[in-house]
N, C-alpha and C positions, 0 to 999 in steps of 0.2 A: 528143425530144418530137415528135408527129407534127404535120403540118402544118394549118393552117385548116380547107384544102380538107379532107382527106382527116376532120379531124372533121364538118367541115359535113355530108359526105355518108354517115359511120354515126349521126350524132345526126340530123339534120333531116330526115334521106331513110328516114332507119327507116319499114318499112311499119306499126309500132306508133303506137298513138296518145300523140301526144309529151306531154300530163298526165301521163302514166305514167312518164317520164323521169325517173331520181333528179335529173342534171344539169341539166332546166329546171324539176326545183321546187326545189333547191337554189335556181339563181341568181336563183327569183321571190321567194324566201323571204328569200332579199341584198338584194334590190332593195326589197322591201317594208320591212323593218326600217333598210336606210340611207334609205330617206326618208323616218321615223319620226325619226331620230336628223337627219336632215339637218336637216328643219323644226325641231326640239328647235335646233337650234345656232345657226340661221338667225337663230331666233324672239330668243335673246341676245346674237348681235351685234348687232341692231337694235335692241334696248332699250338696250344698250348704248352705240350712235353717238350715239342719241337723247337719253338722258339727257346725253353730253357737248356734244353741241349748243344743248342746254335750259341745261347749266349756265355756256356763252359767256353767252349773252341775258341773264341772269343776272347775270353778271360786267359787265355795260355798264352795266346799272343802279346797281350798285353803283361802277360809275367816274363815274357822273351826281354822286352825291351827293358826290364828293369835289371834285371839278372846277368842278359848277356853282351848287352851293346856297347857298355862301356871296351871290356875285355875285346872286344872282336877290333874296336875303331884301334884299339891299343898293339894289336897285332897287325892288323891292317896298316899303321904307321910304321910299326915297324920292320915291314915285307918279310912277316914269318909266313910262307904261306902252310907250313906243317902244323904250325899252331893253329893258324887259321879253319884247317878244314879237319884239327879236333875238335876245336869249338864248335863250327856247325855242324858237326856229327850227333855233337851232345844235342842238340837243339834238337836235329831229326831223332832222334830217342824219345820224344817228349811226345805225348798221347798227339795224335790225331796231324800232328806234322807230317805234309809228304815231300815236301822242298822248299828248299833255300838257295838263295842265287846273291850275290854281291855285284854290284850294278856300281859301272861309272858314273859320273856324273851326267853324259848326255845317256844315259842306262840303257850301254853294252855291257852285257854279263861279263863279269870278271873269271869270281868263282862259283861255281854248282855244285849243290851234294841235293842227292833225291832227283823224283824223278816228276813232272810236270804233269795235275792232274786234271783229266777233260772231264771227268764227273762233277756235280755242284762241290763246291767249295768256297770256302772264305780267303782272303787274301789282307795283308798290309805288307806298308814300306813304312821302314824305319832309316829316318836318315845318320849318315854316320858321319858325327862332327868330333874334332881331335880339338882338342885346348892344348895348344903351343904357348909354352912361357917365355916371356920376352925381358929379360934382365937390363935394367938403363943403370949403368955403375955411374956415371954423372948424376943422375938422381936419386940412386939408392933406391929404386922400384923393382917392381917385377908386374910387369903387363901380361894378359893372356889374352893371343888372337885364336880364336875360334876358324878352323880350317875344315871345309865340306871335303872328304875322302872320297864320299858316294853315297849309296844307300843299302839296306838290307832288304831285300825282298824274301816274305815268308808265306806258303800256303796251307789252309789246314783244309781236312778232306772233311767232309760232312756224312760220307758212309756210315760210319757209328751213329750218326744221331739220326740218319734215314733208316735204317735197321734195328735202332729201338723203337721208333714210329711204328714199323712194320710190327713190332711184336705186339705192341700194347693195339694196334687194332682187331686183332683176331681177338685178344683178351674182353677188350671192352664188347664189341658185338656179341659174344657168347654173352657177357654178364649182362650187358641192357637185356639182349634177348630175352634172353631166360627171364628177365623181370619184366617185359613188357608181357610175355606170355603167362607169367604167374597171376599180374594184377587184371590181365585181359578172362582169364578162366573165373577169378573170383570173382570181378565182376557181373559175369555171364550166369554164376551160378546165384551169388545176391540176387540181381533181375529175376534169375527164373522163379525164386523161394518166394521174396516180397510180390511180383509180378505178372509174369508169365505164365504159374501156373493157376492162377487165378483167373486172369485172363481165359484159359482155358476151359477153366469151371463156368465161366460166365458163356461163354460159348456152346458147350455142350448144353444148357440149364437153355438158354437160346435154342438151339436144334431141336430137343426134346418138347418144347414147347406145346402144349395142347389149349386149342381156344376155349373148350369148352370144360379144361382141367385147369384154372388158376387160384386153385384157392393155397399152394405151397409157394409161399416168397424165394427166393434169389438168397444165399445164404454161402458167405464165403469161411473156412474153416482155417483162421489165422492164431498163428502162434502168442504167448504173451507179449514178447518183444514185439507184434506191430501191436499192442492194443493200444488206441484212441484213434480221432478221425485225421482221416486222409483222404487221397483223391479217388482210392479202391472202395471207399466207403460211402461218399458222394455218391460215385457211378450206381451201388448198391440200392442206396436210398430212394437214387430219381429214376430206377432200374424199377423199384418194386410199387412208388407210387404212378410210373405209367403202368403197369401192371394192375395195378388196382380203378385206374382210370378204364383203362383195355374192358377189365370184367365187369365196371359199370356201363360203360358203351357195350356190351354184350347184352346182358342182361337188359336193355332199352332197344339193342336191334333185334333181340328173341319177341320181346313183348310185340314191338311195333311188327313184325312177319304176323306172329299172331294174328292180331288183329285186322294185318293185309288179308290173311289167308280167308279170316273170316267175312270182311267185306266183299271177298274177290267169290266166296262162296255165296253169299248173300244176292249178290250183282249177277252173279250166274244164275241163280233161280230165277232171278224177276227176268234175264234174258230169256231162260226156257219159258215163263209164263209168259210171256210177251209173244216170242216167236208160234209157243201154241196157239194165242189168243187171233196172230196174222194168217196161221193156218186157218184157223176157225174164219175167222174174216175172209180169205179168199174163197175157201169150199163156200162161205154162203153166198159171196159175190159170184162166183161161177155159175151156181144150179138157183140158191132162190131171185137173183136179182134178174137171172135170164129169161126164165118162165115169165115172170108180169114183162118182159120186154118183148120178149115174142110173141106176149098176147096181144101189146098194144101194136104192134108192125103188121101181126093177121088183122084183128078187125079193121084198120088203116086200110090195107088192101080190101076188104071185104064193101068200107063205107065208100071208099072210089068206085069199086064196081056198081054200085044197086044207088049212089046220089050224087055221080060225079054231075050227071046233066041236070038236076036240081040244083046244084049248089049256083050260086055265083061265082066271080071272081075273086071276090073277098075270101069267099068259104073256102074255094080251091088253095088259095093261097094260106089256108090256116094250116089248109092237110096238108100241105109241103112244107109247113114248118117244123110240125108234130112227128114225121119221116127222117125231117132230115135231124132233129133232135133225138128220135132214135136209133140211130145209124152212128153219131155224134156217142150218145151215150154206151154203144157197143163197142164204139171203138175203145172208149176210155175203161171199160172192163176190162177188154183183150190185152191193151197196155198195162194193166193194173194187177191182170196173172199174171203178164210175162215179166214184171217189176219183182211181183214175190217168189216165183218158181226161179229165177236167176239168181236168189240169195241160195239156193238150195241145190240148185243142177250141178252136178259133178263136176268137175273140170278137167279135161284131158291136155294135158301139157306134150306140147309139140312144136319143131320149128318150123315158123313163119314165116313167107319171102311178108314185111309190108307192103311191097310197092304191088304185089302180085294181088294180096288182098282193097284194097286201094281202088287200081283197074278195073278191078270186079263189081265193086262199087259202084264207080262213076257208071260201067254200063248200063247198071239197071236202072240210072237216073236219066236217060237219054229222051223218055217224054218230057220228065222236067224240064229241059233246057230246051226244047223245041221251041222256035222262035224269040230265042234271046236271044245278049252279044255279053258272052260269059269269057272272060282268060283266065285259064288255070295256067298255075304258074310250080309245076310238081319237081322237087326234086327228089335225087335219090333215096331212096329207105334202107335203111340195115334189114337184117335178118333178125327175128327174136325168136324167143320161145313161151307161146302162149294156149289156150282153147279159140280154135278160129272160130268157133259160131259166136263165140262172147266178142273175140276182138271182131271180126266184120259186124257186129252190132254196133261195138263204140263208136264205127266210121262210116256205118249208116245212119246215125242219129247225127251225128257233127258235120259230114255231108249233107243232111237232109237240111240242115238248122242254115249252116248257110248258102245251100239254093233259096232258103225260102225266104233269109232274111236281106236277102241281096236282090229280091223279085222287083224292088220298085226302082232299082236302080238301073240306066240305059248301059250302061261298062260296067259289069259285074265280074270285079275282078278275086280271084279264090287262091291263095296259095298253102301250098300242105308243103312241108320240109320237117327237118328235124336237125339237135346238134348235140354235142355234148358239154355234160355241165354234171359236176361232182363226183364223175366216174359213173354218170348215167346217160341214156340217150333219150332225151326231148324230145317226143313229137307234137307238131303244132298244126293250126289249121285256123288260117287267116283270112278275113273278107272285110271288103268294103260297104257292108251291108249297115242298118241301122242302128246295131251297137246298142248300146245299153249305157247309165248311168252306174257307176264302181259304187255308189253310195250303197246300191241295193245287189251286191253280189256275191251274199251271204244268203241268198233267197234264191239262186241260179240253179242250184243243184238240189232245189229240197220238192217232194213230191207236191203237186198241183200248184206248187209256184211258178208266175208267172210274170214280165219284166215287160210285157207287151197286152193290147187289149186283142182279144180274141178275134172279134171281126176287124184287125189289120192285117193280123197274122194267126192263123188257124193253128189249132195243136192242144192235147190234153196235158200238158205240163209235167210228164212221166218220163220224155225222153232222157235229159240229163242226168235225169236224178239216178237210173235205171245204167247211165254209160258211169258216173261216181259210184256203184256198187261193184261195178266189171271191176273197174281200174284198181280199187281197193280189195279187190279181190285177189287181183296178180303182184298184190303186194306195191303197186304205184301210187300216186298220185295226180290230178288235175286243178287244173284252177284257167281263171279267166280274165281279160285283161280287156276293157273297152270303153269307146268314147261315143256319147249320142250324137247318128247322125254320121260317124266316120268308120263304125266299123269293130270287128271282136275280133280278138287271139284268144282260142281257145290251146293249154298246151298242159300235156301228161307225159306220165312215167311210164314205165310195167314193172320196176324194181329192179334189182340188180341179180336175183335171181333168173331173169327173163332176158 
């Protein structure tokens, strides 16, 4: 068992705040409950003295009547009163008497010796009966009439036996005391030896802890008297095989990083070879797909000038197909750079009025809507933070998509709003145009995907796909919601960073 000292200084000296101490609210928890029980024991030995003190006092009175009451009725008869008030002299001599009174019979005090006590006391009446003998000389008897004189009234004072009370409770509270504080220390020091300082090993061995250092088990240093098992040794046990579970779950989450690291390295390369191979892909679409298209747009103009007036109607109508196919096919280059150079453009992060970007918008669509019956229905937009050539792109393509898909409709109605939802803000942009089947809207945002036939509605199938690289760009989201025939909600993020 270790020593005082050496407890005093990891229980007291702990830089922990000592409430927190199992060991000092154990022994306050002793200490509370024995002087619960103490006063509880205190409280009936004291009634206990008491009452046998109470039943002495008690016992004197009742040695009064045997002793003295013959003698007093005997004086009393015979109107000695100097006898009388020797007798009750002796009487008040006697432990714990403070008065005596001789009472008539309707008990007007006769005679009194002592003095009348208002502290607790005990009291009796003893009555005083005389045997008169009665001589009958015609019968040769003698009869005795019993004659009431009065009574004796006697008080005994209870002071002595409240003043032993008083003594034996300062004695007893010292004595529990001192014993409840003895077995409450031993206690306290038991707990700490078998317990507490274990506890503490276990905790320190816990702090120290290294994830990538468990190959040294949990190891408590107990005396012979605890050896075999107990609950300190369970804890030990289911202590050190999660410990050995811990450094198998290690040794499988090291491997499996590994093996991420290595896929995540893997997945990178085919990304760089990929992204070179779209480089390569756009530089040849730029310079060599442009050249044979510009060759075929000059001779075009060159075959109009020197056989437009040879040709027919038919022929004319071939070279306007042949023009307007490549006109068609330019566009869809231009679209197809600006799809790959936007995975790559810088981004300048800065804040955004929406609505102000929006406005700007709608203005440059004001041929489009010429000669429609369009209701925009706008409501306000927050402020973000975004690159505005990327964001007025995503609402030049989602503006352009439903002026064009709302063309065939006479009340082309467009609403843009936005709201919140997960501590982000929605914007959306709504029309009654001719919507789309959900079956196929995993095909909406993919390059040269298309949900419409060309000659209904014109378009290289780039735009979406090119506004889902923006949005995933600024960290958002989009997606699409529509019915053939009633209409699309298109609605996006920019992230919570934006």
């Amino acid at each position: 068992m270790p020593g005082l000292l050496e407890i005093y200084k990891s229980v007291f000296k702990d830089n922990r705040k000592l409430p927190h101490r199992l060991a000092l609210r154990l022994i306050t928890r002793t200490l509370l409950f024995s002087a619960l029980i103490t006063l509880i024991i205190v409280s009936l030995e004291l009634y206990t003295e008491f009452s046998h003190d109470k039943s002495i006092v008690e016992a004197h009175l009742k040695q009064i009547e045997r002793t003295a009451i013959k003698s007093i009725t005997q004086s009393l008869w015979n109107m000695d009163p100097l006898q009388l008030k020797l007798q009750m002299e002796g009487i008040l001599s006697e432990p714990d008497i403070v008065y005596i009174e001789i009472r008539e019979i309707n008990r007007t005090p006769r005679f009194t010796v002592g003095i009348k006590h208002q502290t607790p006391h005990v009291s009796t009446e003893f009555p005083l009966i005389y045997e008169q003998q009665i001589e009958d000389v015609n019968a040769n008897k003698t009869y005795v009439m019993p004659m009431v004189l009065g009574n004796l009234y006697v008080e005994a004072s209870l002071d002595t036996a409240f003043q032993q009370t008083k003594d034996r409770v300062a004695l007893l509270l010292v004595a529990q005391t001192l014993k409840t504080l003895l077995v409450s220390i031993f206690i306290f020091f038991l707990f700490y030896n078998l317990v507490g300082r274990h506890l503490s090993v276990m905790a320190d061995y816990a702090r120290a802890l290294n994830i990538d250092k468990l190959e040294e088990p949990l190891r408590l240093h107990r005396s012979e008297l605890s050896a075999g098992t107990d609950e300190l040794d369970d804890v030990v046990i289911a202590f050190n095989e999660m410990l050995s579970g811990l450094k198998q779950a290690t040794l499988e989450n090291q491997q499996l990083n590994a093996e991420l690291e290595r896929r995540v390295r893997d997945r990178t390369t085919q990304l760089e070879v990929t992204n070179a191979e779209l480089e390569a892909f756009s530089y040849s679409v730029s310079h060599d797909l442009r050249a044979p298209l510009r060759h075929i747009s000059g001779f075009m103009d060159l075959l109009k000038q020197r056989s437009n007036a040879l040709l027919d109607e038919k022929g004319q109508h071939y070279i306007k197909v042949i023009e307007k196919s490549a006109q068609e096919m330019e566009q869809l280059i231009d679209h197809l750079l600006n799809f790959s150079r936007m995975g790559k453009t810088e981004m300048k992060m800065i804040p955004l009025k929406m609505e102000w970007i929006v406005k700007d918008v709608l203005n440059n669509f004001q041929q489009e809507q010429e000669g429609r019956h369009i209701e925009w229905k706008i409501s306000p937009l927050p402020e973000v933070r975004g690159d505005r050539l990327m964001i007025t792109q995503v609402w030049v393509n989602l503006i352009s998509n439903a002026l064009k898909y709302t063309s065939h409709r006479v009340h082309a109605v467009i609403e843009i709003g936005c709201f919140r939802q997960d501590n982000e803000t929605v914007f959306y942009i709504k029309d009654n145009g001719a919507g789309f089947d959900m079956r196929y809207v995993d095909k909406l945002f993919g390059v040269f995907q298309r949900l419409h036939n060309a000659t209904e509605f014109e378009g290289t199938g780039i735009g979406l796909a090119n506004v889902r690289r923006i949005i995933h760009r600024h960290g958002g989201e989009i997606r699409a919601e529509g019915i053939v025939d009633q209409g699309a909600t298109f609605y996006f993020t920019l992230g919570t960073n934006c």
